[in-house]
KOLMAR-18125 format. One record per residue (C-alpha): residue number from 0; residue in one letter; z negated, x negated, y negated. Coordinates in steps of 0.2 Angstrom, whole numbers. Layout:
> NUM a Z X Y
...
//
This chain:
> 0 x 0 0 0
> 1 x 6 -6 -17
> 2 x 1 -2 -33
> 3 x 16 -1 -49
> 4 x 9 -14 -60
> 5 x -2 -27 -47
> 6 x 6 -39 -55
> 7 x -1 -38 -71
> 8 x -16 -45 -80
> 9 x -28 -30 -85
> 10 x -42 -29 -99
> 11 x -54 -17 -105
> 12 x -71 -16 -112
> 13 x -85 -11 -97
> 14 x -99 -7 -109
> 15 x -97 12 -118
> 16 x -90 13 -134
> 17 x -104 10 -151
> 18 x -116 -3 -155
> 19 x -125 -13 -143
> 20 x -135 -30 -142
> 21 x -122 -35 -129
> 22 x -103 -29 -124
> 23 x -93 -33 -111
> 24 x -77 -35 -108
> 25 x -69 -39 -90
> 26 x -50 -44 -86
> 27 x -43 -46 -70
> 28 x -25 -52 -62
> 29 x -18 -68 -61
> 30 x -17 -72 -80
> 31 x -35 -70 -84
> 32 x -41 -89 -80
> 33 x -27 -95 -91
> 34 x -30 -82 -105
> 35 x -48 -87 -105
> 36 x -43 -106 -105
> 37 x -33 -101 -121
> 38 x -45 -93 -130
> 39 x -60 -103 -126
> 40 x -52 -120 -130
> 41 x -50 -127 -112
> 42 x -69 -122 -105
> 43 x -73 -130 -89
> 44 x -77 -113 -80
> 45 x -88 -115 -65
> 46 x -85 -98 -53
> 47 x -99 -87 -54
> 48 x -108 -98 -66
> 49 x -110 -91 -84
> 50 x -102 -102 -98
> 51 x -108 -102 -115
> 52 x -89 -104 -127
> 53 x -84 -96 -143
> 54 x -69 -85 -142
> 55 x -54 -88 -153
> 56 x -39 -78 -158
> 57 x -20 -82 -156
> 58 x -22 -92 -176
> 59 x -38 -100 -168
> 60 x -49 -92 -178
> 61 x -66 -87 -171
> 62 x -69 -72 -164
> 63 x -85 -72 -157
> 64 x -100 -82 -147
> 65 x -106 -77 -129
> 66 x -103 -82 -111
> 67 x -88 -82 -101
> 68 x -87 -79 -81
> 69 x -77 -84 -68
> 70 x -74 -73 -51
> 71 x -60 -82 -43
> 72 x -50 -69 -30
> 73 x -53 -64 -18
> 74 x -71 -66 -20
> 75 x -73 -57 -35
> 76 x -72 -36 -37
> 77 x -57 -31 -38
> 78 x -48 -47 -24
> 79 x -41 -57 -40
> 80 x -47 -67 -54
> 81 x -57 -59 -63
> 82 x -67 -65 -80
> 83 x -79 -57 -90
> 84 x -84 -60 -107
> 85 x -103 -56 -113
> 86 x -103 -56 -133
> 87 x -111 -45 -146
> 88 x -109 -27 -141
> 89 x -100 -23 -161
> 90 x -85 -11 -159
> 91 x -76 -23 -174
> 92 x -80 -39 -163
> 93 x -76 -28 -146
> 94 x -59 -24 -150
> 95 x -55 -41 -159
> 96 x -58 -47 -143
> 97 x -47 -34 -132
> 98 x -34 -36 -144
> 99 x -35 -57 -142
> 100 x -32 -56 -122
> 101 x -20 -43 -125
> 102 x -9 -53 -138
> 103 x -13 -68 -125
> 104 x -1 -56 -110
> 105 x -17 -46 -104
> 106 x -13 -26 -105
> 107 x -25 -12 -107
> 108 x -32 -7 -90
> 109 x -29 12 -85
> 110 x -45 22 -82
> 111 x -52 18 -64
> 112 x -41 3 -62
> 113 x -51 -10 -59
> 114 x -58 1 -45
> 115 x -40 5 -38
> 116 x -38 -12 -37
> 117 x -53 -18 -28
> 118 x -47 -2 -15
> 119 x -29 -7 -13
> 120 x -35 -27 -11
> 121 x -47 -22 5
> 122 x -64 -25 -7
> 123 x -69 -6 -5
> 124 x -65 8 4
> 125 x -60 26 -4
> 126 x -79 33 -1
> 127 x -86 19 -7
> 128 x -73 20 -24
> 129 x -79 34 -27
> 130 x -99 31 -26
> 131 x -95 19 -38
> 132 x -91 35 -52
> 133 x -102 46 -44
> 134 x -115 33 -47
> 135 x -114 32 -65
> 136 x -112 50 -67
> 137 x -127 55 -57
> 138 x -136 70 -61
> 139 x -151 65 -52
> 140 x -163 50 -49
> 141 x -158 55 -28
> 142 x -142 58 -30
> 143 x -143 41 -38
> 144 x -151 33 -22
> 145 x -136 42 -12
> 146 x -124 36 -23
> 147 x -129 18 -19
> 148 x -130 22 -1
> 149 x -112 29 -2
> 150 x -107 11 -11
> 151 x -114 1 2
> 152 x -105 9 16
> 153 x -116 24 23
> 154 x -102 38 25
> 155 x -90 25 28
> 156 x -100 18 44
> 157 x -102 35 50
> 158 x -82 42 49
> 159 x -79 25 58
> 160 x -92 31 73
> 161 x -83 45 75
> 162 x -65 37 73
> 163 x -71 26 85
> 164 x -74 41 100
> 165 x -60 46 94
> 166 x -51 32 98
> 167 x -54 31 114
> 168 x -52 45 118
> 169 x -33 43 114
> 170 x -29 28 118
> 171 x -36 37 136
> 172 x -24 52 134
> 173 x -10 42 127
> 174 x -10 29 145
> 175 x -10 46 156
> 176 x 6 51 143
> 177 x 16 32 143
> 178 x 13 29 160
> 179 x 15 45 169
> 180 x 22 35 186
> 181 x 5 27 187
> 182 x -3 44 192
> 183 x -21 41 185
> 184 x -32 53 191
> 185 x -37 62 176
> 186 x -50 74 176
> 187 x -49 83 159
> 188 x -66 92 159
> 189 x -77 76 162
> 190 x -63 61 157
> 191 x -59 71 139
> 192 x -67 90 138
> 193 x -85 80 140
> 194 x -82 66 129
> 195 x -74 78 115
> 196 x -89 91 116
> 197 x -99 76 112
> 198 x -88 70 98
> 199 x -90 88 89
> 200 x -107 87 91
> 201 x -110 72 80
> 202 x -95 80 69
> 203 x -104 93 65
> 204 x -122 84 61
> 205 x -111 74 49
> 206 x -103 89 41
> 207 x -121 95 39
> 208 x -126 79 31
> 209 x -110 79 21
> 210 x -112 97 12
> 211 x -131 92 6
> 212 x -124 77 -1
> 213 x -109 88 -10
> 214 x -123 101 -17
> 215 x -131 85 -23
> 216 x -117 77 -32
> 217 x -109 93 -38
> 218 x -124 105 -40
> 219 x -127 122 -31
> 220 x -121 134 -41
> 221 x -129 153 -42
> 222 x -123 167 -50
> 223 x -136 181 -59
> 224 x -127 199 -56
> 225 x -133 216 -56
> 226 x -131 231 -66
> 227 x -135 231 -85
> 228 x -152 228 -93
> 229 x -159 224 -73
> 230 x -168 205 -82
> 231 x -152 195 -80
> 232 x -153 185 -97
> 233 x -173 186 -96
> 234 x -175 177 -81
> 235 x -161 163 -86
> 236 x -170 161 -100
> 237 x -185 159 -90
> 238 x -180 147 -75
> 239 x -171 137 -90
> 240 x -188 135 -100
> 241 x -177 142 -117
> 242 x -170 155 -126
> 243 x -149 150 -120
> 244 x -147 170 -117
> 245 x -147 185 -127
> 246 x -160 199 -123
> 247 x -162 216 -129
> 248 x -163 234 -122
> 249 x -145 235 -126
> 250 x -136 237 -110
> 251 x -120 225 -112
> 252 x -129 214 -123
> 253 x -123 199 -111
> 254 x -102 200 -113
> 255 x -100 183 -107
> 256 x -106 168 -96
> 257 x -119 157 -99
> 258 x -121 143 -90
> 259 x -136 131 -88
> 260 x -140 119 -76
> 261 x -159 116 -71
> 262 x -166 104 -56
> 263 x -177 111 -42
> 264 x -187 97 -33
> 265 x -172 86 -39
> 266 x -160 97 -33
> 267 x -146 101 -45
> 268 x -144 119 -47
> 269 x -132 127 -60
> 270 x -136 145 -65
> 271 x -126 157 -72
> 272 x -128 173 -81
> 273 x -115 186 -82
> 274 x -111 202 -89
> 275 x -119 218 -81
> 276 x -108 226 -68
> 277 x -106 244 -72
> 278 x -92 258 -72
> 279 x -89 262 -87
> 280 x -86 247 -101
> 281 x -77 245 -117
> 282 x -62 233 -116
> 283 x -73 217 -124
> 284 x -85 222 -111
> 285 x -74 223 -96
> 286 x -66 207 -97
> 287 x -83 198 -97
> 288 x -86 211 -81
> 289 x -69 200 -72
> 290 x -74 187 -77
> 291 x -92 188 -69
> 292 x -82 194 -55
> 293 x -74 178 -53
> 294 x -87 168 -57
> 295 x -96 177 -41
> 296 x -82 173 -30
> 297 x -84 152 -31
> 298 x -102 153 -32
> 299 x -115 146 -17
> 300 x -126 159 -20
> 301 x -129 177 -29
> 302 x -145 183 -34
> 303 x -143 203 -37
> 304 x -154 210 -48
> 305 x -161 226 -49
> 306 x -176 234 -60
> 307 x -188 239 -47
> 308 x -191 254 -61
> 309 x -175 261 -60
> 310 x -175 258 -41
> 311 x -159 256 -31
> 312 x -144 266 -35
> 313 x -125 273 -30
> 314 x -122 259 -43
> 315 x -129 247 -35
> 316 x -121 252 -20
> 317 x -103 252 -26
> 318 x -106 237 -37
> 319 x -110 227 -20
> 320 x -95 233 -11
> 321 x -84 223 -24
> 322 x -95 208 -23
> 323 x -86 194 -11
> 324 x -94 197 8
> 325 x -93 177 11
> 326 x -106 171 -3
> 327 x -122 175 3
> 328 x -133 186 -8
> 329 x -153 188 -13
> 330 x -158 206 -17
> 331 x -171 202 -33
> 332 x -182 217 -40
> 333 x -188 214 -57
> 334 x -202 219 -68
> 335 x -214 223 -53
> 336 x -225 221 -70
> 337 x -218 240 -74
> 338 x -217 246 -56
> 339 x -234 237 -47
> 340 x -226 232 -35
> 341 x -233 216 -26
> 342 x -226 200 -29
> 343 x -218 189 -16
> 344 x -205 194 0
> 345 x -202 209 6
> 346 x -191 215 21
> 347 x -177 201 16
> 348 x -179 206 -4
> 349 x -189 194 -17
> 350 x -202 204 -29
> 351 x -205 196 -44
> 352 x -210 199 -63
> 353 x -204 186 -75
> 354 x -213 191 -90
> 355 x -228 188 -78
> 356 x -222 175 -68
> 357 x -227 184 -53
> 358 x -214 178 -39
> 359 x -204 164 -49
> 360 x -211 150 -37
> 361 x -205 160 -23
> 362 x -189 163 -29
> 363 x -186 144 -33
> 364 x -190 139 -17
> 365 x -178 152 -10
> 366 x -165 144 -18
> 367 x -167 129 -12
> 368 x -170 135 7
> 369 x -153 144 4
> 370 x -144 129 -2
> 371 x -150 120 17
> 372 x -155 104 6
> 373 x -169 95 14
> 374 x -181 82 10
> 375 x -179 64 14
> 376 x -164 55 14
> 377 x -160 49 32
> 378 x -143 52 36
> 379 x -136 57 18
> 380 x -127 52 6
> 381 x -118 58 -9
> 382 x -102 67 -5
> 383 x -87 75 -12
> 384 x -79 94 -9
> 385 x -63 82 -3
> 386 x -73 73 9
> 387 x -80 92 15
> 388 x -66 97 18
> 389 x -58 84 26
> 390 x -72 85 41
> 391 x -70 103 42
> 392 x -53 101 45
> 393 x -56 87 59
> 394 x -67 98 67
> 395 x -53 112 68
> 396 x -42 102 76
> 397 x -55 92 89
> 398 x -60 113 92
> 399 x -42 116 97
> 400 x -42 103 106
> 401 x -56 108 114
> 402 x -48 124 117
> 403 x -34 115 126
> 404 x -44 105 137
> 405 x -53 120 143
> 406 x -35 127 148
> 407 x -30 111 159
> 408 x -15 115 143
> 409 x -3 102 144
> 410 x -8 83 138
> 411 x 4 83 124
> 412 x -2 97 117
> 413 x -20 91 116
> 414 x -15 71 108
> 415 x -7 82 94
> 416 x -24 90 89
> 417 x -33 76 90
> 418 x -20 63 79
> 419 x -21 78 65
> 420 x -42 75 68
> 421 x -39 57 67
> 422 x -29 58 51
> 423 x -40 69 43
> 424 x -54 59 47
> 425 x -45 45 38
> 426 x -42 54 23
> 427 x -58 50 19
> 428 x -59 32 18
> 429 x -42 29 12
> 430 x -31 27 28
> 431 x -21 40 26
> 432 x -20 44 7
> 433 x -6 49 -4
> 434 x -2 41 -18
> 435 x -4 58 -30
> 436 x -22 58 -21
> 437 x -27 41 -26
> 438 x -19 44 -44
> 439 x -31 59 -46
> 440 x -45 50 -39
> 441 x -45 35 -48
> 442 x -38 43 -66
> 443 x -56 52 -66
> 444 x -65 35 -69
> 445 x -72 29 -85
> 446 x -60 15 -94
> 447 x -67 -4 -88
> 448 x -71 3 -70
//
C-alpha cells in the first residue's frame, strides 16, 4: 500500500494553536535532516539526543532558539526521518518557523498524516492509529486508560487470536479442497464444526468487550420522550445539575432538542430532551415532534415519561406504537411528590420525583446497568462503531458457516464464509482497508498528528 505523496517531506506544528512556553514543530520524509542542517547552520545531530541550535531563515536571519531532534527511520514514528523542533510556543515565531522548512522544500502535512504514515510504514496498526486520536479526544479519565491500551496493542492482540483459529482452520479446509485425491478423512463436526463453535465463542466475548469500549469512546446516548408537560425538561435539568432546558406548565414549551452530555461513574452518557409527543401540534411544534422521532430512532436507550398524576393514557399507548421496537425503553413516572407513590422500582417501571429527588439514584444506576458497562478494565479497550461492526459482521459469516458445517454442505461453500470472516476481521487492523476508508479515518486527526 502506497500513499500519493510518500515522497515528500512533511511539516506542521504538534502543539495547538495560541501562546505557550513551548511549541513544537515536527517534520518527517527524507528531506528533513538536510532542512534542519540548513537551518541550523550544519548542527551535529545525535539521534534521539536533543540539540540545543538557533534556527535561521532562508536570508540567515534568526528565527528562534530551542532544541532540535533527530529520529532517523525507521526508528522513529512515522518509519522516516523525522525532526522535531522545541522553541517558544509564539504563534509569530511558530509560523516563521513552518514557513522556513517550507521555503527549505518541506510542505504542510495533511491532517492525520503523520499517523497515516507511521500505518502505511508498518509502525502501527489501524486500531492502534486510531487510539492515537481517540486518546487526545478522550471524554474520560477511563476511556483515557483504554485509549492507551488500544495504542499499545490490546484489540489488535485479540483480532489476531482469533485470525489466528481462523487460520487454521482454513488452511485445514483449504488442504481437504487442493488436494482432493489425498482423501483425508475429514470429519466436519469435530475437525471444523467444534473448532468454529469455539472460535464464536471468544468472537462474541470480544464483541461484548468491543461495544463497552464504543459506549465509552462515543457515549451512550438516551433519549427523554413522553407526552407534554410529563417532567421532560425538569429532570434534564436535574441529571445535568443546570437550567440548559425550558420549564413551564405550558405544554410544548420544549419545540426542539437539547442536548447535554453528563458522566455516570465515568461513563459518558449523552441526554437528550425532546419535544412532547402528542396528536395534535402546530406546524413549529410538529417538526420538533419528527425530529424527536428521529432522534429516538439512533438512540441506546429511551426513557418514557409519564406524570404518575395524570396516570397512563390512550396517548401513551399510541405514542409508544410509533416509537422504534429495537431501542430498548424505561417506563419513568414522575412527580410521585404529587401522586405518593413510593419511590424506587416497580414491576419493570422506575418511580421517581425529581423535585424531591426521590428515585434519581436509582434511575442513574439504571442507566448504566442498561448500557452493560461494567467496572474494571480487564479485557477492554476503547473501540469504534467501525470496529463493532466489523465483528458483528465476522460473526455472521463464522454463524453461516456454522450453519454449513451442521449440513455436511459442501466444503466450498463453508471456505467462502469463513474468508468474508477473515476479511472482516481484518478490516480492523488495516489488512484489508480501502483507500476511501483510510482517507476518512486519518482526515479526522488534528494537523501535526
Amino acid at each position: 500500500m502506497a500513499y500519493l505523496h510518500d515522497a515528500d517531506t512533511i511539516v506542521a506544528s504538534a502543539t495547538p494553536q495560541g501562546r505557550g512556553g513551548v511549541g513544537v514543530v515536527r517534520m518527517s520524509g527524507p528531506l528533513s535532516r538536510v532542512i534542519a542542517d540548513r537551518l541550523a547552520g550544519q548542527t551535529t545531530l545525535r539521534p534521539r539526543h536533543a540539540t540545543l541550535c538557533v534556527l535561521r531563515d532562508t536570508e540567515g536571519e534568526p528565527i528562534d532558539q530551542g532544541l532540535l531532534l533527530f529520529f532517523p527511520g525507521p526508528h522513529s514514528f512515522t518509519g522516516e526521518d523525522t525532526i522535531e523542533f522545541q522553541g517558544h510556543g509564539g504563534p509569530v515565531v511558530m509560523d516563521a518557523v513552518l514557513q522556513a522548512m517550507i521555503a527549505c522544500g518541506a510542505r504542510s502535512a495533511d491532517p492525520g498524516e503523520f499517523s497515516r504514515r507511521a500505518f502505511l510504514n508498518g509502525k502501527l496498526d489501524l486500531s492502534a492509529a486510531e487510539a492515537i486520536a481517540d486518546l487526545i479526544d478522550s471524554q474520560s479519565s477511563r476511556a483515557a486508560k483504554l485509549a492507551l491500551r488500544t495504542l499499545q496493542g490490546a484489540l489488535a492482540d485479540a483480532v489476531a487470536v482469533l485470525v489466528g483459529a481462523l487460520t487454521r482452520l482454513r488452511v485445514f479446509l483449504e488442504a481437504t479442497l487442493d488436494f482432493p485425491d489425498e482423501e483425508l478423512d475429514v470429519d466436519q463436526n469435530t475437525q471444523i464444526g467444534d473448532p468454529l463453535g469455539d472460535l464464536l465463542l471468544s468472537l462474541d466475548s470480544l464483541c461484548a468487550n468491543t461495544e463497552q469500549g464504543r459506549i465509552l469512546r462515543e457515549g451512550f446516548t438516551v433519549v427523554i420522550s413522553g407526552r407534554p408537560n410529563a417532567g421532560k425538561s425538569t429532570l434534564l435539568n436535574s441529571l445535568t445539575g443546570k437550567n440548559s432546558a425550558i420549564v413551564t406548565d405550558i405544554p410544548g414549551t420544549t419545540r426542539d432538542l437539547i442536548r447535554e452530555h453528563i458522566l455516570i461513574d465515568g461513563m459518558p452518557v449523552h441526554i437528550i430532551d425532546t419535544a412532547g409527543l402528542r396528536e395534535h401540534a402546530d406546524t413549529v411544534e410538529q417538526i420538533g415532534i419528527e425530529r424527536a422521532l428521529q432522534e429516538v430512532a439512533q438512540a441506546d436507550l429511551i426513557l418514557y415519561l409519564v406524570d404518575d398524576v395524570a396516570g397512563w393514557t390512550e396517548d401513551d399507548t399510541r405514542i409508544l406504537a410509533r416509537l422504534p421496537a429495537s431501542v430498548p425503553l424505561v417506563k419513568v413516572h414522575t412527580k410521585i411528590d404529587v401522586s405518593g407513590a413510593p419511590p424506587g422500582v416497580i414491576d419493570d417501571v422506575l418511580y421517581l420525583s425529581v423535585v424531591h429527588g426521590a428515585g434519581m439514584d436509582e434511575l442513574r444506576q439504571l442507566i448504566k446497568a442498561r448500557s452493560g458497562l461494567q467496572h474494571g478494565g480487564e479485557g477492554l479497550f476503547l473501540a469504534r462503531r467501525r470496529h463493532v461492526e466489523a465483528l458483528q459482521e465476522a460473526r455472521r459469516y463464522l454463524q453461516a458457516a456454522q450453519v454449513l458445517c451442521e449440513h455436511r454442505a459442501a466444503p466450498e461453500l463453508l471456505a467462502e464464509e469463513l474468508r468474508l470472516a477473515h476479511q472482516a476481521l481484518g478490516r480492523i487492523t488495516g489488512e484489508f482497508t480501502s483507500e476511501d476508508l483510510l482517507g476518512e479515518i486519518f482526515t479526522s486527526f488534528c494537523i501535526g498528528k
